[in-house]
Biotite code that builds the C-alpha atoms (Angstrom):
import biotite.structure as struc

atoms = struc.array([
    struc.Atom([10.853, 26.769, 6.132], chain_id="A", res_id=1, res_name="UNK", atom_name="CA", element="C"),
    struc.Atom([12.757, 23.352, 6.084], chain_id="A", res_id=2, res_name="UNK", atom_name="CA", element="C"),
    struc.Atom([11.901, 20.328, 6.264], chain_id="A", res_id=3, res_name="UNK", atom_name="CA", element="C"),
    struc.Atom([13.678, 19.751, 9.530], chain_id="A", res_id=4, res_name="UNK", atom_name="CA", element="C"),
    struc.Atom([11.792, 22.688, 10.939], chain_id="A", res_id=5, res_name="UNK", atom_name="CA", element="C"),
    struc.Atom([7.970, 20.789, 10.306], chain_id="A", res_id=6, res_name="UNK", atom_name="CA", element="C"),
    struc.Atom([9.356, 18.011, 12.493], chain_id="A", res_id=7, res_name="UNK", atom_name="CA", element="C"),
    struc.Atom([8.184, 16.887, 15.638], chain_id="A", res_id=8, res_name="UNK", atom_name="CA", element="C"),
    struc.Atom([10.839, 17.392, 18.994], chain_id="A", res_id=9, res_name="UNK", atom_name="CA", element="C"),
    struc.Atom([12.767, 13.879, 19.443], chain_id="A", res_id=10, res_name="UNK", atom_name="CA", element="C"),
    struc.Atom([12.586, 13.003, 15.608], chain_id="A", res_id=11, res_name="UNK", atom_name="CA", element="C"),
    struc.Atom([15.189, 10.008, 14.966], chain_id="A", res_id=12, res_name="UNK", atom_name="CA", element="C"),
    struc.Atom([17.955, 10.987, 12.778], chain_id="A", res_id=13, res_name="UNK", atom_name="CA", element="C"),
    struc.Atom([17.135, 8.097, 10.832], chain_id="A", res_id=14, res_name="UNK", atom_name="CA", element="C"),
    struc.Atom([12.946, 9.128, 10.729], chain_id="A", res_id=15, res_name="UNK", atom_name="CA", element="C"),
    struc.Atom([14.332, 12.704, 9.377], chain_id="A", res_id=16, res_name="UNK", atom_name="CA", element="C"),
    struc.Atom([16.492, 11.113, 6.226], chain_id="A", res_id=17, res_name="UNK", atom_name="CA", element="C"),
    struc.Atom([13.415, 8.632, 5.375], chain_id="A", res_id=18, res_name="UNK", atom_name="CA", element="C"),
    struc.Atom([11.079, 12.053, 5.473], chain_id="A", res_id=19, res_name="UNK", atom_name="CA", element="C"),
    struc.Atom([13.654, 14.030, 3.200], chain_id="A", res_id=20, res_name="UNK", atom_name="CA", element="C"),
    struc.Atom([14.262, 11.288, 1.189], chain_id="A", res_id=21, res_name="UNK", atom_name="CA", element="C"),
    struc.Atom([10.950, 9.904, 0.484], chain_id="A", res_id=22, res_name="UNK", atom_name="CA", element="C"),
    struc.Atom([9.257, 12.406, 0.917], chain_id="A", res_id=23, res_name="UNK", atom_name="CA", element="C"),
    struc.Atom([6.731, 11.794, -2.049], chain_id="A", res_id=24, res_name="UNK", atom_name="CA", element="C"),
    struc.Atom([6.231, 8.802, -4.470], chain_id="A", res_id=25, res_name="UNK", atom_name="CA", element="C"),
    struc.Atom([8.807, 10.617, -6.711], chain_id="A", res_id=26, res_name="UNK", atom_name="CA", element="C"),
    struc.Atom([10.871, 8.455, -4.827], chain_id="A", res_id=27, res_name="UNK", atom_name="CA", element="C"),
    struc.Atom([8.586, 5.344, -5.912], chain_id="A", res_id=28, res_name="UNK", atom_name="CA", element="C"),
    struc.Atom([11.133, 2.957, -7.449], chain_id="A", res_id=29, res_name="UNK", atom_name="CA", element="C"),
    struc.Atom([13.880, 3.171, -4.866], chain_id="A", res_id=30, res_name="UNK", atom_name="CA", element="C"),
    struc.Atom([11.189, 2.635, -2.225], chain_id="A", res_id=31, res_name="UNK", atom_name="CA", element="C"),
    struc.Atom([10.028, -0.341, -4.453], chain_id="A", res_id=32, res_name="UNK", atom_name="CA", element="C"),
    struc.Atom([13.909, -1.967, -4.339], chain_id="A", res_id=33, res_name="UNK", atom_name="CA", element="C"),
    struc.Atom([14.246, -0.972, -0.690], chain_id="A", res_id=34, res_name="UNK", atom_name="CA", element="C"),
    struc.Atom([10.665, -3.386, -0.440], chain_id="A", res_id=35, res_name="UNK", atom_name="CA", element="C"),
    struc.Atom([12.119, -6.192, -1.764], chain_id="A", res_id=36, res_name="UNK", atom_name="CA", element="C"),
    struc.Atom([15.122, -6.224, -0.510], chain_id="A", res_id=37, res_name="UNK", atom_name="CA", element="C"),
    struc.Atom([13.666, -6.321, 2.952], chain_id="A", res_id=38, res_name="UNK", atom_name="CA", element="C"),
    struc.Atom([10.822, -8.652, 2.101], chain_id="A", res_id=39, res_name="UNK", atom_name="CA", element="C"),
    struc.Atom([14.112, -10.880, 0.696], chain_id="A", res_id=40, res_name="UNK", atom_name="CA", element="C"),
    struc.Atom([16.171, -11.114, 3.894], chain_id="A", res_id=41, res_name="UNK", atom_name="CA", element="C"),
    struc.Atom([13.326, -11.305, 6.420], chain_id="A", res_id=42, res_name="UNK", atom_name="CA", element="C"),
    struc.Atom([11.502, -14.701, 7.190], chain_id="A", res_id=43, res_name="UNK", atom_name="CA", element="C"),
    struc.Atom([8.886, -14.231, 4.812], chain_id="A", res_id=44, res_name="UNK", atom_name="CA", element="C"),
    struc.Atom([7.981, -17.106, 2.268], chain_id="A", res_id=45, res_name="UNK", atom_name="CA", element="C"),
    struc.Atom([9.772, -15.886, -1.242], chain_id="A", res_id=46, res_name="UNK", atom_name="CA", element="C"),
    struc.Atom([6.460, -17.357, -2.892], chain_id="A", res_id=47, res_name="UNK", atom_name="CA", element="C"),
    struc.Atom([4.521, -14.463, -1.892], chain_id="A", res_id=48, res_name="UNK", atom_name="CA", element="C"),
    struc.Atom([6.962, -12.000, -2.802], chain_id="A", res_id=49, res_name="UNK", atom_name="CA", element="C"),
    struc.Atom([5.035, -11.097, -6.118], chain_id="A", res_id=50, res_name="UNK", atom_name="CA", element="C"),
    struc.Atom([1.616, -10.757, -4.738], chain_id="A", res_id=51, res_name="UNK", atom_name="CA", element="C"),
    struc.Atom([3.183, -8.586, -1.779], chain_id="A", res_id=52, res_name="UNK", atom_name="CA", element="C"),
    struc.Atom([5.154, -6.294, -3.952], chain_id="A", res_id=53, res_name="UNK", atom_name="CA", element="C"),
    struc.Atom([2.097, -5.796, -5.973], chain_id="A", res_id=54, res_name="UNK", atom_name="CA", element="C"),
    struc.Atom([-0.340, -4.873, -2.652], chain_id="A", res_id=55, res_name="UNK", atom_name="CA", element="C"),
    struc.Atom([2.876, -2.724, -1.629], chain_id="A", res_id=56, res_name="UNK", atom_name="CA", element="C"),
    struc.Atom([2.880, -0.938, -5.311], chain_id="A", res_id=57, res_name="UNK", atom_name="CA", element="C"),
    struc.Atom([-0.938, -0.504, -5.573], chain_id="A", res_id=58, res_name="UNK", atom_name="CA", element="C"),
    struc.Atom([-0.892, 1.259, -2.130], chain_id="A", res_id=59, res_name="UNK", atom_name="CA", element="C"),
    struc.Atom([1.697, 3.717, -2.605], chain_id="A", res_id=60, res_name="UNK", atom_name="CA", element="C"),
    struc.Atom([0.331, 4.576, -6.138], chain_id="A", res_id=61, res_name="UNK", atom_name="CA", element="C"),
    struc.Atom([-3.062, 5.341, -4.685], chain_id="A", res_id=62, res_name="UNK", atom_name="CA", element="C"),
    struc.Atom([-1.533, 8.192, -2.374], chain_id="A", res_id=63, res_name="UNK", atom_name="CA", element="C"),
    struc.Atom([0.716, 9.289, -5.000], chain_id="A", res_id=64, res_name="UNK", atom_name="CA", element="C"),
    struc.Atom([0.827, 12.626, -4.035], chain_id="A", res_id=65, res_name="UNK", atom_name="CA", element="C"),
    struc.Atom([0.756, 12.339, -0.484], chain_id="A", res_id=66, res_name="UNK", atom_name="CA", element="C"),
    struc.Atom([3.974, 12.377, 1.542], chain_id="A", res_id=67, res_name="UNK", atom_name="CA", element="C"),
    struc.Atom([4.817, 9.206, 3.293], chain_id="A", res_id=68, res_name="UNK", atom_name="CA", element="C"),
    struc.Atom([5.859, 9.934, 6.534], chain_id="A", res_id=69, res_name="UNK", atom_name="CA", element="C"),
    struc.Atom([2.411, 10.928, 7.161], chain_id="A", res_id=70, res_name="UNK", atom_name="CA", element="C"),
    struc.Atom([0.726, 7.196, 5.754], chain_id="A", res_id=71, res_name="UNK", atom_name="CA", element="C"),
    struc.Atom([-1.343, 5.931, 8.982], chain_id="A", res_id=72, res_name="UNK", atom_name="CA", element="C"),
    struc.Atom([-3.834, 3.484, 9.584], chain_id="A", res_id=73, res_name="UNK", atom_name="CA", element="C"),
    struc.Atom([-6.431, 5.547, 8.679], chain_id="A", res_id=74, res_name="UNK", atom_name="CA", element="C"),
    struc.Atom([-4.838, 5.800, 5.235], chain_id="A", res_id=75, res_name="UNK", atom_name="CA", element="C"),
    struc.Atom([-4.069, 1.890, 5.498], chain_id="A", res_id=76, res_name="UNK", atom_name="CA", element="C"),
    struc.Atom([-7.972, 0.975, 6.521], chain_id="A", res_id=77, res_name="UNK", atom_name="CA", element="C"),
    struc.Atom([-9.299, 3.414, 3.647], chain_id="A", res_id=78, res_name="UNK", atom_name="CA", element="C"),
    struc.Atom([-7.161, 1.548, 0.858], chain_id="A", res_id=79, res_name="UNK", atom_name="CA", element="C"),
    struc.Atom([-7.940, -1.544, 2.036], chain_id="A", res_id=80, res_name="UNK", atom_name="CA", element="C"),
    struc.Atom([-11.547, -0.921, 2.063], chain_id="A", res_id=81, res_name="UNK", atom_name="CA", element="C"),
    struc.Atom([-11.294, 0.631, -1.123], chain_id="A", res_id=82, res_name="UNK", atom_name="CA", element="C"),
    struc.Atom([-9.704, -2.146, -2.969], chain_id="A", res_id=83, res_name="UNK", atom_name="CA", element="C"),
    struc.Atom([-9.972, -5.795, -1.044], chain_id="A", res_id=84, res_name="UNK", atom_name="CA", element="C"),
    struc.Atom([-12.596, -8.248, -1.404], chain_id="A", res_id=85, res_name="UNK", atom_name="CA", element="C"),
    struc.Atom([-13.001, -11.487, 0.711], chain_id="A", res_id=86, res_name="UNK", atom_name="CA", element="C"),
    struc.Atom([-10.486, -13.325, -1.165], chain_id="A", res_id=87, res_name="UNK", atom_name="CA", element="C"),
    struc.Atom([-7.973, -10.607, -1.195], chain_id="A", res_id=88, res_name="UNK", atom_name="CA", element="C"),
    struc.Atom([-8.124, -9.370, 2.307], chain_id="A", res_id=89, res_name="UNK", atom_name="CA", element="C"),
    struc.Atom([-5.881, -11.292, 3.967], chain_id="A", res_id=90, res_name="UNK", atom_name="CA", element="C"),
    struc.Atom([-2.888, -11.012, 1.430], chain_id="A", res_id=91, res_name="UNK", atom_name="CA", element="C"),
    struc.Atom([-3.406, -7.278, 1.122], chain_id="A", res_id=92, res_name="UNK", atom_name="CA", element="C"),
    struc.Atom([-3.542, -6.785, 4.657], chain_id="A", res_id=93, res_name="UNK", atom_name="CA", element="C"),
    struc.Atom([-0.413, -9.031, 5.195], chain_id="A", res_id=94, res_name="UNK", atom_name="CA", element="C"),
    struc.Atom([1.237, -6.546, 2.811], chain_id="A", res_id=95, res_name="UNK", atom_name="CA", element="C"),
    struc.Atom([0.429, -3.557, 3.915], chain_id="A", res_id=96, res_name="UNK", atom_name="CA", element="C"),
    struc.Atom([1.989, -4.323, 7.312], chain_id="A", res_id=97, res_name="UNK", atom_name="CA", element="C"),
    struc.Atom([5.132, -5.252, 5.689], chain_id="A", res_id=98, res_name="UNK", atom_name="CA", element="C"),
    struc.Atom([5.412, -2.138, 4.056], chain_id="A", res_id=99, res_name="UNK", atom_name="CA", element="C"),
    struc.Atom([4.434, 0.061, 7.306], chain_id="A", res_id=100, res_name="UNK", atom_name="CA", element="C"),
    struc.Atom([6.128, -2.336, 9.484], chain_id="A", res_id=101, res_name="UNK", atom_name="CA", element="C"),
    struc.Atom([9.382, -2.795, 7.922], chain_id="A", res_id=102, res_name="UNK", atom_name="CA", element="C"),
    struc.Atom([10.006, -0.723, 4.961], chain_id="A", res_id=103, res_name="UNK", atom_name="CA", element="C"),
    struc.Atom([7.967, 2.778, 6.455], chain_id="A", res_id=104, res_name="UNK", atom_name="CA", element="C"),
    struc.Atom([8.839, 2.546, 9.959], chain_id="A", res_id=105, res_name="UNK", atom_name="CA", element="C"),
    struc.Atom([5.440, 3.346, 11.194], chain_id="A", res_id=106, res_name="UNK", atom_name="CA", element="C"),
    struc.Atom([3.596, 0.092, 12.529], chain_id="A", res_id=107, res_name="UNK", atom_name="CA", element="C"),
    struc.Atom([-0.004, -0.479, 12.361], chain_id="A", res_id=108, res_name="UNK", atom_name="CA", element="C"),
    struc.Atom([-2.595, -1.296, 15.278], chain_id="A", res_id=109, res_name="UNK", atom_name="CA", element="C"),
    struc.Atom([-2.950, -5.118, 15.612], chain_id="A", res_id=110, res_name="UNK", atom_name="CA", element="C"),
    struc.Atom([-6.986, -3.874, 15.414], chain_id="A", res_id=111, res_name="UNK", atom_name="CA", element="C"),
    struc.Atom([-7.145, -2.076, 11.881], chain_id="A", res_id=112, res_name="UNK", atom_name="CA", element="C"),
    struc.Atom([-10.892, -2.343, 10.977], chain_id="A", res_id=113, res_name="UNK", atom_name="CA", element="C"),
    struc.Atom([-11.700, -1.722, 7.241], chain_id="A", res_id=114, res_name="UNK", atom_name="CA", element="C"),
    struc.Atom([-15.183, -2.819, 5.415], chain_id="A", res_id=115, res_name="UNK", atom_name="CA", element="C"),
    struc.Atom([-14.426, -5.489, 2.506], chain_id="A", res_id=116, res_name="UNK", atom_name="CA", element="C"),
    struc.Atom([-16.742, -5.573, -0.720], chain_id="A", res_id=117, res_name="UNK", atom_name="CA", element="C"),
    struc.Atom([-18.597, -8.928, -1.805], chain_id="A", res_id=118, res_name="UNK", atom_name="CA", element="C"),
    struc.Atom([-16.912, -10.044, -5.040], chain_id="A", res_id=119, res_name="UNK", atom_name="CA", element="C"),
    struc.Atom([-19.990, -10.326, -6.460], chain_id="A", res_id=120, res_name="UNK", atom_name="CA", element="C"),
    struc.Atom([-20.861, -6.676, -5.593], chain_id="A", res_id=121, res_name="UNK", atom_name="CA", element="C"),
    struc.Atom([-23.364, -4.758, -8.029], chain_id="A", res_id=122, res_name="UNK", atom_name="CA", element="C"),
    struc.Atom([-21.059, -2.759, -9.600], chain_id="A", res_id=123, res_name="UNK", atom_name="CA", element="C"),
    struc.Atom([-18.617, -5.625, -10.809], chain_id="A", res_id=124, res_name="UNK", atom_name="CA", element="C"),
    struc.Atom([-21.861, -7.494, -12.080], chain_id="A", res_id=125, res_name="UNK", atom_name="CA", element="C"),
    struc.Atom([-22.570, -4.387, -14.318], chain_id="A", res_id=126, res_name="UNK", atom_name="CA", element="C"),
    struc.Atom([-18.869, -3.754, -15.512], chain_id="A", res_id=127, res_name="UNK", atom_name="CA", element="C"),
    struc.Atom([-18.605, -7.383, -16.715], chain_id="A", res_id=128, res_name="UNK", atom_name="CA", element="C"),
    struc.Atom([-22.406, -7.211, -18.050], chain_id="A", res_id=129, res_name="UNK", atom_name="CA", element="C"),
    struc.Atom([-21.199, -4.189, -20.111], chain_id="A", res_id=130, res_name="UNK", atom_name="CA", element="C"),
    struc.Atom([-18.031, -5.672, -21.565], chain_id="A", res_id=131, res_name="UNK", atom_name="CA", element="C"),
    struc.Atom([-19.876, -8.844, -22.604], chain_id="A", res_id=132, res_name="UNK", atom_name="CA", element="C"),
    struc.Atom([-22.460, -6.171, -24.775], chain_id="A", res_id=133, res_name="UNK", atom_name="CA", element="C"),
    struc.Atom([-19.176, -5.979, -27.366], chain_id="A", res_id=134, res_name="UNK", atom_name="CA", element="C"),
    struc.Atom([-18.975, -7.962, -30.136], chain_id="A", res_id=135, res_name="UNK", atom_name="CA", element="C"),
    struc.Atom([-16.606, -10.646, -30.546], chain_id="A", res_id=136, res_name="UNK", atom_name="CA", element="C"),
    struc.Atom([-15.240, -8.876, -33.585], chain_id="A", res_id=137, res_name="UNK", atom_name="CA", element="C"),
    struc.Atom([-15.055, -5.167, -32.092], chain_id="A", res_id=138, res_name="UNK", atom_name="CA", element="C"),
    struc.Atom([-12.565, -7.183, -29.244], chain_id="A", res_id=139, res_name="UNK", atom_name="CA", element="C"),
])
């Protein structure tokens, strides 16, 4: 079985290359380039370019093994929920729409709902508590 047998009738010709060619995060780097590339020529402030590319790179390394034609908003709301805080949410969502929007080819739902941690959640409190137990010299 091919790969052009698994698709969907009325598949763009262009939606059938991105699926071949990227069809995992083996692919990672090019899809990185073709990022920033895109993020370069569109309207977006070149300021944020770092901060984007890194929300775009922690996203697709978190479904490293799953292919990314099939990436959705369910996919989207779990990462974001996994990983965003309240100061983060806003850039992470930003760039996660970029990458679905104009680099994927799938668009999300203007009303993506995902749950965002405190910064000050339990479990941060506890991580830092533990590092602070080392001594100065052990560092």
């Amino acid at each position: 079985m091919t790969i052009e047998d698994s698709l969907p009738q009325g598949t763009s010709r262009a939606a059938q290359v991105l699926r071949t060619v990227t069809s995992i995060i083996r692919h990672h780097p090019a899809l990185m380039r073709q990022a920033r590339a895109l993020y370069r020529v569109s309207r977006y402030p070149l300021h944020r370019e770092p901060r984007t590319m890194y929300w775009i790179d922690r996203y697709l390394r978190f479904y490293d093994s799953k292919p990314l034609y099939r990436l959705d908003a369910n996919h989207a709301a779990a990462f974001l929920s996994f990983v965003t805080t309240k100061d983060t949410c806003t850039e992470a969502e930003e760039a996660i729409r970029f990458c679905h929007d104009r680099v994927l080819h799938r668009p999300l739902p203007d009303d993506l709902t995902y749950h965002m941690r405190d910064a000050r959640s339990p479990e941060r409190r506890k991580a830092s508590a533990t590092r602070s137990l080392w001594p100065r010299s052990a560092r």
